[in-house]
PDB file of N, CA, C and O in Angstrom:
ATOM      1  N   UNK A   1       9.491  27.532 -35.624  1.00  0.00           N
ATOM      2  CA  UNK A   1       9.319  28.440 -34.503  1.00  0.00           C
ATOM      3  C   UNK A   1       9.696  27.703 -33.210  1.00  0.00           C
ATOM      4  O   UNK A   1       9.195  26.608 -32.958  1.00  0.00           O
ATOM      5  N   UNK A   2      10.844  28.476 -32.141  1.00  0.00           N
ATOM      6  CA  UNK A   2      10.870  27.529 -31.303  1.00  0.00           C
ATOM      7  C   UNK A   2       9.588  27.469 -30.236  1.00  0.00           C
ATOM      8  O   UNK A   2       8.467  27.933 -30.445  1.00  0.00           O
ATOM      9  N   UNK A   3       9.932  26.948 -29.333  1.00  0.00           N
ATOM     10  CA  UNK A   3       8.737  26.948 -28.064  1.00  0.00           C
ATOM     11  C   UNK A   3       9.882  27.170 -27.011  1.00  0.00           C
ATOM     12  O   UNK A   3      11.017  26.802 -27.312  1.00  0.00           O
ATOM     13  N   UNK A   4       9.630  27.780 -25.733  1.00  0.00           N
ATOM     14  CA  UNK A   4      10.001  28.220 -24.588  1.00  0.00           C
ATOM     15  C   UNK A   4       9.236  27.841 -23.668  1.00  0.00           C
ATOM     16  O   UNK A   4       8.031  28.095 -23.681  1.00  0.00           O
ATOM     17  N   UNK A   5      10.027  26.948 -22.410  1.00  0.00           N
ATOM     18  CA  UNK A   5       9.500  26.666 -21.367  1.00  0.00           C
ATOM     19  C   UNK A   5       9.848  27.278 -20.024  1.00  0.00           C
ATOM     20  O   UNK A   5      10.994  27.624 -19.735  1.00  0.00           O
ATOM     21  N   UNK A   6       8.853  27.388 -19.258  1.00  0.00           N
ATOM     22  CA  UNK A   6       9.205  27.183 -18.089  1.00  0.00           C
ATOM     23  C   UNK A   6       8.596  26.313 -17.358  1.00  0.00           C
ATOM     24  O   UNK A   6       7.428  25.987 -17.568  1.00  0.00           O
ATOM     25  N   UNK A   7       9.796  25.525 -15.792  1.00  0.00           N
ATOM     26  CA  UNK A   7       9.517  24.522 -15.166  1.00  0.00           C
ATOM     27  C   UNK A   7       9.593  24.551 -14.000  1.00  0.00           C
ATOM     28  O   UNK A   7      10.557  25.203 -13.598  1.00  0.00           O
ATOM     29  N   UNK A   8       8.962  24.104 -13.230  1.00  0.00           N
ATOM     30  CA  UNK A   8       9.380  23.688 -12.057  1.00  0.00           C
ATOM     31  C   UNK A   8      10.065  22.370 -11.534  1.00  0.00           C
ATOM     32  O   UNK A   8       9.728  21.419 -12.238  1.00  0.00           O
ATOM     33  N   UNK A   9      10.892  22.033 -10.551  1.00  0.00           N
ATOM     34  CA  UNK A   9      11.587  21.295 -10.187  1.00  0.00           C
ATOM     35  C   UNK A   9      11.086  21.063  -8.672  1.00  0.00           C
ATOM     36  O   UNK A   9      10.654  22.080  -8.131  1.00  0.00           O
ATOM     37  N   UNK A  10      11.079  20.072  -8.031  1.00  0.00           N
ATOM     38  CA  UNK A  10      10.873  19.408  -6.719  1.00  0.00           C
ATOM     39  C   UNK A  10      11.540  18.402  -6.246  1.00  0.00           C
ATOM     40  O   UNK A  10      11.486  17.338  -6.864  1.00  0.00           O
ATOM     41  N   UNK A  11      12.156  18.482  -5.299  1.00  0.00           N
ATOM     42  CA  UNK A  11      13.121  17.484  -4.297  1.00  0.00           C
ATOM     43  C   UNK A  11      12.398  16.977  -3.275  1.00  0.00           C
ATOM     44  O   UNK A  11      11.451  17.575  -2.764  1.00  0.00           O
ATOM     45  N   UNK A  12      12.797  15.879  -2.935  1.00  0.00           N
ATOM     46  CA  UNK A  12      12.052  15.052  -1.573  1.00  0.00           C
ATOM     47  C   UNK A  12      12.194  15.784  -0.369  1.00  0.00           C
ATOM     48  O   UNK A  12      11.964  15.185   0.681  1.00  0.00           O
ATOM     49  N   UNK A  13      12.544  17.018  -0.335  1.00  0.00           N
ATOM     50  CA  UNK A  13      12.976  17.977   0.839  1.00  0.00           C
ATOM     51  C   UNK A  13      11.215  18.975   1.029  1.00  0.00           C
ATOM     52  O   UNK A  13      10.585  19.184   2.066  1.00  0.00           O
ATOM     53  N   UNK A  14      10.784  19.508  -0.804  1.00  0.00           N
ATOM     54  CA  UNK A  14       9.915  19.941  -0.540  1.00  0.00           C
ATOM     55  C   UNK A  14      10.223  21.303  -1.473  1.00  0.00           C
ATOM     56  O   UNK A  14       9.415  22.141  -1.875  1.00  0.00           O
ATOM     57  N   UNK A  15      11.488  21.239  -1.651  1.00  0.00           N
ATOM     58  CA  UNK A  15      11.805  22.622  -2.076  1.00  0.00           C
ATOM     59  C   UNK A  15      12.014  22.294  -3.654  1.00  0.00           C
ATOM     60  O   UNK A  15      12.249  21.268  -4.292  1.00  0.00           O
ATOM     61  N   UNK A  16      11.807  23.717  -3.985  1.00  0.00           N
ATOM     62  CA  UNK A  16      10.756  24.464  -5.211  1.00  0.00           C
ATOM     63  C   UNK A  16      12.480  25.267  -6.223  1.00  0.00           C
ATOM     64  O   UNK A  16      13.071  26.304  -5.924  1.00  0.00           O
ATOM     65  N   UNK A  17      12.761  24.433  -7.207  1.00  0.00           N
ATOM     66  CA  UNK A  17      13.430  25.278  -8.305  1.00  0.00           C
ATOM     67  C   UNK A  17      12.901  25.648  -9.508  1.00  0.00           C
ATOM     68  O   UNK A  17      12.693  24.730 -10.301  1.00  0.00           O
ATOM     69  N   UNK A  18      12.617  26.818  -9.863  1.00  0.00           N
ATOM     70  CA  UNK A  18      11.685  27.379 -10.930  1.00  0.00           C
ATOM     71  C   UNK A  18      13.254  27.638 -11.934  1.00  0.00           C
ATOM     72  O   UNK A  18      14.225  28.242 -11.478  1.00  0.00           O
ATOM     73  N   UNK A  19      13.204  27.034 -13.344  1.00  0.00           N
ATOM     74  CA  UNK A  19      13.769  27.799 -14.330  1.00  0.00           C
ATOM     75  C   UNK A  19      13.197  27.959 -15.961  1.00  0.00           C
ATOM     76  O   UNK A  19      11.975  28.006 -16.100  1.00  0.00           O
ATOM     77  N   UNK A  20      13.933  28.029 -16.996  1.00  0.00           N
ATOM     78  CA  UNK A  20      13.558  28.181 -18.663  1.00  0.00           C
ATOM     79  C   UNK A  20      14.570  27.443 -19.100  1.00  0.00           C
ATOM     80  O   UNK A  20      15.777  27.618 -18.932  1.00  0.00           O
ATOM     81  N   UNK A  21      14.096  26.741 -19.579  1.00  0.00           N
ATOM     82  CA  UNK A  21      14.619  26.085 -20.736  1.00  0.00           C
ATOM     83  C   UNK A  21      14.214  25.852 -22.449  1.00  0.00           C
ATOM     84  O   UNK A  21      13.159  26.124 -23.022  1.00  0.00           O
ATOM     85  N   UNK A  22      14.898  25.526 -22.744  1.00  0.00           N
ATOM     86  CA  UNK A  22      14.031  24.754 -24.651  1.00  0.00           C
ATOM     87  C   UNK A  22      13.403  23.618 -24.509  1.00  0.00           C
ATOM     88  O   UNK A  22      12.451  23.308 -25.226  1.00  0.00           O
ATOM     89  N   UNK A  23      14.129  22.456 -23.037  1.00  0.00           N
ATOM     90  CA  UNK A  23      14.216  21.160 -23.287  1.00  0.00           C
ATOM     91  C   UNK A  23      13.830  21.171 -21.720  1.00  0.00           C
ATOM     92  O   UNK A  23      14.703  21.756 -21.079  1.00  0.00           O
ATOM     93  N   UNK A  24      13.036  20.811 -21.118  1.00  0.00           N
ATOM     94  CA  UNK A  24      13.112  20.607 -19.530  1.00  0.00           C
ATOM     95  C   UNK A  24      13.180  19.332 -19.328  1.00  0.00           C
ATOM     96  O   UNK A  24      13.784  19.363 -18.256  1.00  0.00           O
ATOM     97  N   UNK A  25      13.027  18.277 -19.535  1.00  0.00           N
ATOM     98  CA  UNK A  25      13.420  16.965 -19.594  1.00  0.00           C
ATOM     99  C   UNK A  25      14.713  16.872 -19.947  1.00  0.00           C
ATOM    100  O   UNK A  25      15.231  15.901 -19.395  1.00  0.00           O
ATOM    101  N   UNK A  26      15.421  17.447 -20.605  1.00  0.00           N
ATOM    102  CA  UNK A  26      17.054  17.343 -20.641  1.00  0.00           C
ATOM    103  C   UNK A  26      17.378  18.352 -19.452  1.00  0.00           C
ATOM    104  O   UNK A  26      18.440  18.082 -18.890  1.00  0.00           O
ATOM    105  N   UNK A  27      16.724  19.415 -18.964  1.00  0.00           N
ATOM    106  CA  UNK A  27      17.378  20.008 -18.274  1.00  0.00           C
ATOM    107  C   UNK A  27      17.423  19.351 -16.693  1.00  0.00           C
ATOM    108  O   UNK A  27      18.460  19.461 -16.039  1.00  0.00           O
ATOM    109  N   UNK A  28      16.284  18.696 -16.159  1.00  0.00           N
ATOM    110  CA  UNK A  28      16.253  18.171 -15.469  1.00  0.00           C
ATOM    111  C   UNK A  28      17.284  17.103 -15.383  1.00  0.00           C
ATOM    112  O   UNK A  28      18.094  17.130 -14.456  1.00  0.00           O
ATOM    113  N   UNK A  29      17.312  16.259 -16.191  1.00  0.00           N
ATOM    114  CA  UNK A  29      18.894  15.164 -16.254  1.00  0.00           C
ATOM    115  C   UNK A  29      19.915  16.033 -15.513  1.00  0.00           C
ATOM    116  O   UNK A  29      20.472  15.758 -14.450  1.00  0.00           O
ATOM    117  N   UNK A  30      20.064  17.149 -16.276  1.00  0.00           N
ATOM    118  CA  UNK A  30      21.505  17.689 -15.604  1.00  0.00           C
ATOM    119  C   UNK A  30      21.099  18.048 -14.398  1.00  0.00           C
ATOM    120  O   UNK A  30      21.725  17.531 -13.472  1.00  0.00           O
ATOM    121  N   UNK A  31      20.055  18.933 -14.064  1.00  0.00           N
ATOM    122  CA  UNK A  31      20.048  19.066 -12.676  1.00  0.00           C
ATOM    123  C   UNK A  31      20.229  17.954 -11.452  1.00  0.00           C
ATOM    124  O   UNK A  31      20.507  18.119 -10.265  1.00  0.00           O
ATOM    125  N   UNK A  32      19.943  16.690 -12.269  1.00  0.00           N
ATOM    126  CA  UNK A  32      20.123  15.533 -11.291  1.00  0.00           C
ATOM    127  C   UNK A  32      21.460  14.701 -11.731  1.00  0.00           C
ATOM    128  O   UNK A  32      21.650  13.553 -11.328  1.00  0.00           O
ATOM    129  N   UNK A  33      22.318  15.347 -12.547  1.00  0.00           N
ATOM    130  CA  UNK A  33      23.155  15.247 -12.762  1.00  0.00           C
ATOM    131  C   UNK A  33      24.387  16.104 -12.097  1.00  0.00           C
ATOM    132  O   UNK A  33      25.506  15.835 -12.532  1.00  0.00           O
ATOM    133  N   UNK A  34      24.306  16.879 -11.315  1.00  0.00           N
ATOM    134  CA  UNK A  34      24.805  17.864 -10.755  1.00  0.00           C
ATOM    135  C   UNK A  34      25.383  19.108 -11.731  1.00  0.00           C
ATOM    136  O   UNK A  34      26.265  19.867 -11.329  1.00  0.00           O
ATOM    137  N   UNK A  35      24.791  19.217 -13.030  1.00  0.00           N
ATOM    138  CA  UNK A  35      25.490  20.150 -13.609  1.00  0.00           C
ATOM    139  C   UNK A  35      24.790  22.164 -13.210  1.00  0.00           C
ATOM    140  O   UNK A  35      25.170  23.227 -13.702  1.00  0.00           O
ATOM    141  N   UNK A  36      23.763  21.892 -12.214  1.00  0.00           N
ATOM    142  CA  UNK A  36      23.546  23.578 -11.892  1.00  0.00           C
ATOM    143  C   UNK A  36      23.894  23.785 -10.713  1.00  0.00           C
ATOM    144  O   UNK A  36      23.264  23.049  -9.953  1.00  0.00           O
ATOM    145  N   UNK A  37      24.862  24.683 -10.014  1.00  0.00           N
ATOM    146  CA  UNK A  37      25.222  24.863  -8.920  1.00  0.00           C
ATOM    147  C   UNK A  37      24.244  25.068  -7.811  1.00  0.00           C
ATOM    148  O   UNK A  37      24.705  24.635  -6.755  1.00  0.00           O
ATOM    149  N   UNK A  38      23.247  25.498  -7.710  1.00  0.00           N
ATOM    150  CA  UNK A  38      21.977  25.569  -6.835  1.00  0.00           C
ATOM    151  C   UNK A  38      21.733  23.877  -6.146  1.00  0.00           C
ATOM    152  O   UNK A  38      22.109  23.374  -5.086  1.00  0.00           O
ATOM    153  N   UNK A  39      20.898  23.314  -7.357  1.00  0.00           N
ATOM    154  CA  UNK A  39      20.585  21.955  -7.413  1.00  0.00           C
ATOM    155  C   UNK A  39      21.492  20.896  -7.331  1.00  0.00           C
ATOM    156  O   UNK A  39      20.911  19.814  -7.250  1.00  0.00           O
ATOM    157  N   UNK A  40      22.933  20.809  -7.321  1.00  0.00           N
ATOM    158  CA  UNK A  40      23.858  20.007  -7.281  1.00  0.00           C
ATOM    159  C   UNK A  40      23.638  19.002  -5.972  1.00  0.00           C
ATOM    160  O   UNK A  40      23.507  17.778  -5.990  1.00  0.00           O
ATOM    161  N   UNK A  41      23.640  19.832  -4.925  1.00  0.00           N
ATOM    162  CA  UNK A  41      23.395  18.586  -3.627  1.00  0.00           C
ATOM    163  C   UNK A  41      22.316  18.779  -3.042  1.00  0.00           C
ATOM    164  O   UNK A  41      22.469  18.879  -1.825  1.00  0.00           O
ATOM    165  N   UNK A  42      20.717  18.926  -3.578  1.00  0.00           N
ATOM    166  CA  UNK A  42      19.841  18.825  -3.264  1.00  0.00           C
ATOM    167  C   UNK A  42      19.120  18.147  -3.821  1.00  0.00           C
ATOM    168  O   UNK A  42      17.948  18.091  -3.450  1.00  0.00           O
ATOM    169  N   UNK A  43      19.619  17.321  -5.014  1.00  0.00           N
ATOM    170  CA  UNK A  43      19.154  16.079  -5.844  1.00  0.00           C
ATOM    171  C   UNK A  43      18.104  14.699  -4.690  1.00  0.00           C
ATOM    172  O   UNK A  43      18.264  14.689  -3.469  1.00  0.00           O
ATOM    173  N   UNK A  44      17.393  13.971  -5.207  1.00  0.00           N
ATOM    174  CA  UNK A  44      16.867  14.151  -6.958  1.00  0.00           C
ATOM    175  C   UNK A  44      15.778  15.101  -6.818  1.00  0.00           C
ATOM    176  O   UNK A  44      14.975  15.531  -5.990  1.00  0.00           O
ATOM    177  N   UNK A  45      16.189  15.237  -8.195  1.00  0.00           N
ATOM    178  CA  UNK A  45      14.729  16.285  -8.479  1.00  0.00           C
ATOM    179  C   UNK A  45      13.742  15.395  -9.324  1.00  0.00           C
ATOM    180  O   UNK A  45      14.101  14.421  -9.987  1.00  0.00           O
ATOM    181  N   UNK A  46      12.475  15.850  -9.215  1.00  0.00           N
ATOM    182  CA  UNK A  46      11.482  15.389 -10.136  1.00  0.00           C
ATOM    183  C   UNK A  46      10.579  16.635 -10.699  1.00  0.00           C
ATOM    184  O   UNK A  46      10.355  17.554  -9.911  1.00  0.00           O
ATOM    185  N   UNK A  47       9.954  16.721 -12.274  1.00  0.00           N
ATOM    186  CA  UNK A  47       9.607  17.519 -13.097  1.00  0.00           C
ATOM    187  C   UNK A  47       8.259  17.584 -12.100  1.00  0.00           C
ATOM    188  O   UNK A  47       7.765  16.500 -11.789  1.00  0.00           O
ATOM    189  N   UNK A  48       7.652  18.801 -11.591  1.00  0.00           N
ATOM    190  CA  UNK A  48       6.309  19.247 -11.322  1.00  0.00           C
ATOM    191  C   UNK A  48       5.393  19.828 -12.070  1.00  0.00           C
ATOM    192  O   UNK A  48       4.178  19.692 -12.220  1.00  0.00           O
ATOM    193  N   UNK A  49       6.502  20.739 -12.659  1.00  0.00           N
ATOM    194  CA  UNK A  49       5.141  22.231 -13.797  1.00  0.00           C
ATOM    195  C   UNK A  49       6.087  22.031 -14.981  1.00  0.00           C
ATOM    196  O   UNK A  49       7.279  21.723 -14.982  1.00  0.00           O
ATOM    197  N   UNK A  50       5.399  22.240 -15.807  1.00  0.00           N
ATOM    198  CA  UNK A  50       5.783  22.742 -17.068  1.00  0.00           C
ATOM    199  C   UNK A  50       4.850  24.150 -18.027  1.00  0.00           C
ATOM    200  O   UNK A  50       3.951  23.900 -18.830  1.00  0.00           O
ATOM    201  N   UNK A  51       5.204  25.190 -17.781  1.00  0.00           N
ATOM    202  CA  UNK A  51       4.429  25.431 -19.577  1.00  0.00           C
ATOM    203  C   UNK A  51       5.054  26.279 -20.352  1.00  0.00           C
ATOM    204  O   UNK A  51       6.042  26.879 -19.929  1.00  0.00           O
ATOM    205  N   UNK A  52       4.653  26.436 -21.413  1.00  0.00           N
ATOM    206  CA  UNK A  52       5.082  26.922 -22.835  1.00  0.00           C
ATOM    207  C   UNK A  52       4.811  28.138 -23.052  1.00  0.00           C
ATOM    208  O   UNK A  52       3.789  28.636 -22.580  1.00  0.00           O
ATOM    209  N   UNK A  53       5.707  28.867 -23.832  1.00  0.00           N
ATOM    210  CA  UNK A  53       5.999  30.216 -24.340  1.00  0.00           C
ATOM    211  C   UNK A  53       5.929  30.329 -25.823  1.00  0.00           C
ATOM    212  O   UNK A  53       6.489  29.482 -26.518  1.00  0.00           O
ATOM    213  N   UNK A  54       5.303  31.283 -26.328  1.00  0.00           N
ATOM    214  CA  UNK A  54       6.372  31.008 -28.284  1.00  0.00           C
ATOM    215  C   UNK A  54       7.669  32.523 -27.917  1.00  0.00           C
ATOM    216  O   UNK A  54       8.844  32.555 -28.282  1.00  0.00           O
ATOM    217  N   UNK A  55       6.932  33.570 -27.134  1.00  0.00           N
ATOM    218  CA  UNK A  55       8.054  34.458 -27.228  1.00  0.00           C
ATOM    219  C   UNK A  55       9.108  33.985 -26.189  1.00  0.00           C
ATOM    220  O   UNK A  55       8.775  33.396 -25.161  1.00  0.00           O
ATOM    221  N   UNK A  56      10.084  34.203 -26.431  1.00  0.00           N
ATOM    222  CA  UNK A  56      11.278  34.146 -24.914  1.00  0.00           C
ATOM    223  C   UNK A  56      10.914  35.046 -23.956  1.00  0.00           C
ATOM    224  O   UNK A  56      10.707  34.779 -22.773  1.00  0.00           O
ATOM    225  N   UNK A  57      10.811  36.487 -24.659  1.00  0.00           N
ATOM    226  CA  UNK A  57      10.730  37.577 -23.113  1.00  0.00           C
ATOM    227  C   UNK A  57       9.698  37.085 -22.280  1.00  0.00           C
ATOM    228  O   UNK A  57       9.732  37.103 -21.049  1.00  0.00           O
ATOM    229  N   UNK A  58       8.638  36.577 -23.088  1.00  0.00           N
ATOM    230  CA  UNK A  58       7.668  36.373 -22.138  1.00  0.00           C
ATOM    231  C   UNK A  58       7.925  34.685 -21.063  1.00  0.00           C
ATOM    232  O   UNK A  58       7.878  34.479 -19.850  1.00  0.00           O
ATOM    233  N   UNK A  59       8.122  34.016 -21.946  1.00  0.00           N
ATOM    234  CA  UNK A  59       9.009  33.243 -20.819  1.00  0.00           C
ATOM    235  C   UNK A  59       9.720  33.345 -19.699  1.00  0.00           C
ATOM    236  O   UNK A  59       9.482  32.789 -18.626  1.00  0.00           O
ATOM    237  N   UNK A  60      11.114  34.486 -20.120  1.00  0.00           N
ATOM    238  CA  UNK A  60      11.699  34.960 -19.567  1.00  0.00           C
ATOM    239  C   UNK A  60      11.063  36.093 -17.929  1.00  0.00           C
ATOM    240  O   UNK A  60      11.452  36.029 -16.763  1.00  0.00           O
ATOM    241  N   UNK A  61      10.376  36.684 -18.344  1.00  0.00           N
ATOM    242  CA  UNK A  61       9.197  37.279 -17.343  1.00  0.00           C
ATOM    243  C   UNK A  61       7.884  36.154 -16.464  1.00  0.00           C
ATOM    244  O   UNK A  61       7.084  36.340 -15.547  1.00  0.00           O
ATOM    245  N   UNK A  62       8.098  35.451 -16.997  1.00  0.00           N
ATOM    246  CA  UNK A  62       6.938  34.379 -16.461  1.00  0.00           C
ATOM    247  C   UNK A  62       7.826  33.754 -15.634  1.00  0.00           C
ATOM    248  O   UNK A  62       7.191  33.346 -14.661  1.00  0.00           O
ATOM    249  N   UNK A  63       9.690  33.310 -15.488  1.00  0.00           N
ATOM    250  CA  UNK A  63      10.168  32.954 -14.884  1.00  0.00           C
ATOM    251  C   UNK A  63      10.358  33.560 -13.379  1.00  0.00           C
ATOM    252  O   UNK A  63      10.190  33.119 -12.242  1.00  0.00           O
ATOM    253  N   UNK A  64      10.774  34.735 -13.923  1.00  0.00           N
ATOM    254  CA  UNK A  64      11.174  35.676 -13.067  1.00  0.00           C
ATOM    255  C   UNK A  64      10.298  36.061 -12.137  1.00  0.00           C
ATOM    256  O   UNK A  64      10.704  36.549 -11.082  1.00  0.00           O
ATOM    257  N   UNK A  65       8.330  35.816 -12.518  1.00  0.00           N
ATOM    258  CA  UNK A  65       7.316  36.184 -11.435  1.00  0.00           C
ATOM    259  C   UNK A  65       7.252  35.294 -10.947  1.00  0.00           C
ATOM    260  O   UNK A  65       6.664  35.422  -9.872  1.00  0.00           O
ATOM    261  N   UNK A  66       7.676  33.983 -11.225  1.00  0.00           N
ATOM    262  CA  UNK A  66       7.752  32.542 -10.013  1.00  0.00           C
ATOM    263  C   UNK A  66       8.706  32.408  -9.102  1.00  0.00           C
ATOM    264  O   UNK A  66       8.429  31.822  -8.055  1.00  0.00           O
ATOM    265  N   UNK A  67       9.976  32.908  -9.313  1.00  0.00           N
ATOM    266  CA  UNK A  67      11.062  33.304  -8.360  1.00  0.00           C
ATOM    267  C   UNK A  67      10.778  33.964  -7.256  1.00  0.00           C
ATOM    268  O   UNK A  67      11.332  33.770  -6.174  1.00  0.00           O
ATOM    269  N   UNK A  68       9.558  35.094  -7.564  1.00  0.00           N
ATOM    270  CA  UNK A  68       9.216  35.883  -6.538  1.00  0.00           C
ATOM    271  C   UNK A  68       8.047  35.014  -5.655  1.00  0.00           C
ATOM    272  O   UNK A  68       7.631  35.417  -4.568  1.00  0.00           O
ATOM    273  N   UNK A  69       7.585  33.755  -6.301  1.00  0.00           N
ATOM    274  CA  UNK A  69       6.156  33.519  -5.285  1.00  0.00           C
ATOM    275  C   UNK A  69       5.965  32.208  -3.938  1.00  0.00           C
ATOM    276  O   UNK A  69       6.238  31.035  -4.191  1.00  0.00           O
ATOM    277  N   UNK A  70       5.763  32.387  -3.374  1.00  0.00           N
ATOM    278  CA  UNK A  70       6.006  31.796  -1.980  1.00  0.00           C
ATOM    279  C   UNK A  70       5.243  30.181  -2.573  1.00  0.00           C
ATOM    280  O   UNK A  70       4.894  29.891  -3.718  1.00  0.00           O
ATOM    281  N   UNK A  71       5.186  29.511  -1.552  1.00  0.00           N
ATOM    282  CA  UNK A  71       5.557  28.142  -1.877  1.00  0.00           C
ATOM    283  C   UNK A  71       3.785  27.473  -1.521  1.00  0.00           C
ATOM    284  O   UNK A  71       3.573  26.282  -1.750  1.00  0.00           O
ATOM    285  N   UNK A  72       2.855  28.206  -1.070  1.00  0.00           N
ATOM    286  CA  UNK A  72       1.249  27.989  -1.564  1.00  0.00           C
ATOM    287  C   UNK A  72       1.063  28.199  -2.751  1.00  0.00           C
ATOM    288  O   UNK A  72       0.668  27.270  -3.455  1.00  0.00           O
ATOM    289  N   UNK A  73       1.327  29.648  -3.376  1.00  0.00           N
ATOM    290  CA  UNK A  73       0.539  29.538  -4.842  1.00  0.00           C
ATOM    291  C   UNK A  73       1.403  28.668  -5.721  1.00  0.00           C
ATOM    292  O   UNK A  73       0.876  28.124  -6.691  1.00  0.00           O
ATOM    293  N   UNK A  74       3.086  28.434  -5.385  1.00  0.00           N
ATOM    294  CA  UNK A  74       3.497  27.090  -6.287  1.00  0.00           C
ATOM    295  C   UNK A  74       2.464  25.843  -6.181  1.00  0.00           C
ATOM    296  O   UNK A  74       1.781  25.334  -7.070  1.00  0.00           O
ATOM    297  N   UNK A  75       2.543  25.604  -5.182  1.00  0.00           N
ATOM    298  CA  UNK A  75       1.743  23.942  -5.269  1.00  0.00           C
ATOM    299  C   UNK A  75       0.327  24.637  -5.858  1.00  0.00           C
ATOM    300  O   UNK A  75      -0.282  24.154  -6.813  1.00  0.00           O
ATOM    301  N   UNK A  76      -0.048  25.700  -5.224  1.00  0.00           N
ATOM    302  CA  UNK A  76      -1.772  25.865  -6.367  1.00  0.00           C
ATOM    303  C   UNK A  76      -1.196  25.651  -8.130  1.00  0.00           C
ATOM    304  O   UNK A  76      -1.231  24.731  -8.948  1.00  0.00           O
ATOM    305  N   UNK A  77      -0.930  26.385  -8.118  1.00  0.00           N
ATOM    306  CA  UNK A  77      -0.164  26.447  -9.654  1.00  0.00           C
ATOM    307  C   UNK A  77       0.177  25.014 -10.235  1.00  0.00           C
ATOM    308  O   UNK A  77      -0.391  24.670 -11.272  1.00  0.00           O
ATOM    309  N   UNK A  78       0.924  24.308  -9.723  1.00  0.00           N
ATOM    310  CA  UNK A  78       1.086  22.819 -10.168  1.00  0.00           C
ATOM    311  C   UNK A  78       0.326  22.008 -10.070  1.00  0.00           C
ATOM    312  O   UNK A  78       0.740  20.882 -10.343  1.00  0.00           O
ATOM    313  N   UNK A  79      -0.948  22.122  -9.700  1.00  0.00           N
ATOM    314  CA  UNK A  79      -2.520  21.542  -9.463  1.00  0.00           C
ATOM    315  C   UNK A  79      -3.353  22.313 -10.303  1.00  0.00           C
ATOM    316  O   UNK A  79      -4.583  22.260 -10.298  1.00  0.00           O
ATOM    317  N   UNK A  80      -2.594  23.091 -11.087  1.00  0.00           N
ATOM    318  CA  UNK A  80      -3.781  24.129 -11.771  1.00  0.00           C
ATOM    319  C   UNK A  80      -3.952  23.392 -13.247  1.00  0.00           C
ATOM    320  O   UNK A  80      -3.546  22.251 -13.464  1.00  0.00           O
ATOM    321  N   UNK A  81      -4.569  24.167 -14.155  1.00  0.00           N
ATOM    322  CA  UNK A  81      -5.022  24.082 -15.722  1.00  0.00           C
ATOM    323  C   UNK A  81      -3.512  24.549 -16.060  1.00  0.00           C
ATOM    324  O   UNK A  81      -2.757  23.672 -16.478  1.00  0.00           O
ATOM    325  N   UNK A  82      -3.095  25.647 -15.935  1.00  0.00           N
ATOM    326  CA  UNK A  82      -1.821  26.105 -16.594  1.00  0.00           C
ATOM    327  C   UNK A  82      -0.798  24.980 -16.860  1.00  0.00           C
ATOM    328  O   UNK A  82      -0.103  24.894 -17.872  1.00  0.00           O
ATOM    329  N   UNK A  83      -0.804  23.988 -15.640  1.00  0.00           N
ATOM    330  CA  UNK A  83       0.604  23.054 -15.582  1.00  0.00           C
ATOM    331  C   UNK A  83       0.177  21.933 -17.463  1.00  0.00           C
ATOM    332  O   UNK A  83      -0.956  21.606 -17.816  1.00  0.00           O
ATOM    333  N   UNK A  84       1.367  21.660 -18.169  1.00  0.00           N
ATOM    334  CA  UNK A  84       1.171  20.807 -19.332  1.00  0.00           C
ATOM    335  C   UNK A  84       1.375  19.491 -19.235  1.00  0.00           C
ATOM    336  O   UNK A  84       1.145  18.610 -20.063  1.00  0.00           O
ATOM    337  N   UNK A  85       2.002  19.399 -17.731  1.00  0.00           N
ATOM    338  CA  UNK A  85       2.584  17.981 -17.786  1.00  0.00           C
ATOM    339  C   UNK A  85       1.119  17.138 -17.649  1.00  0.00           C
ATOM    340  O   UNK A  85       1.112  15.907 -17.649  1.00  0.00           O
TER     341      UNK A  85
END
């Protein structure tokens, strides 16, 4: 069964990239690798949140309500129980 993540990302700027991956530790490489056009010249990034899915949609929807949330309840959220890291 796979597992589905979602992560957050943080730059020394302050600013907040939420995505899904399988692998967020590989995905992060590339992001500090310049391979996502967003994150390319706002490197480095460092891993903040992580958590786990077993379905995708729901991943997929758990991504998509962090896209929408302003940048207090991120940092609550990455100080919370939810985060795995």
């Amino acid at each position: 069964m796979a597992i589905y993540y979602v992560y957050i990302i943080c730059n020394l700027e302050g600013v907040y990239y939420k995505g899904f991956s399988f692998n967020p530790t590989k995905r992060l490489e590339e992001h500090n690798l310049g391979k996502s056009r967003y994150t390319s010249n706002r490197g480095p990034w460092h891993l903040v949140f992580v958590t786990s899915f077993v379905k995708k949609s729901e991943a997929l929807k758990y991504e998509k309500m962090l896209k929408r949330q302003n940048h207090v309840y991120l940092e609550w959220l990455i100080k919370s129980n939810r985060n795995e890291l």
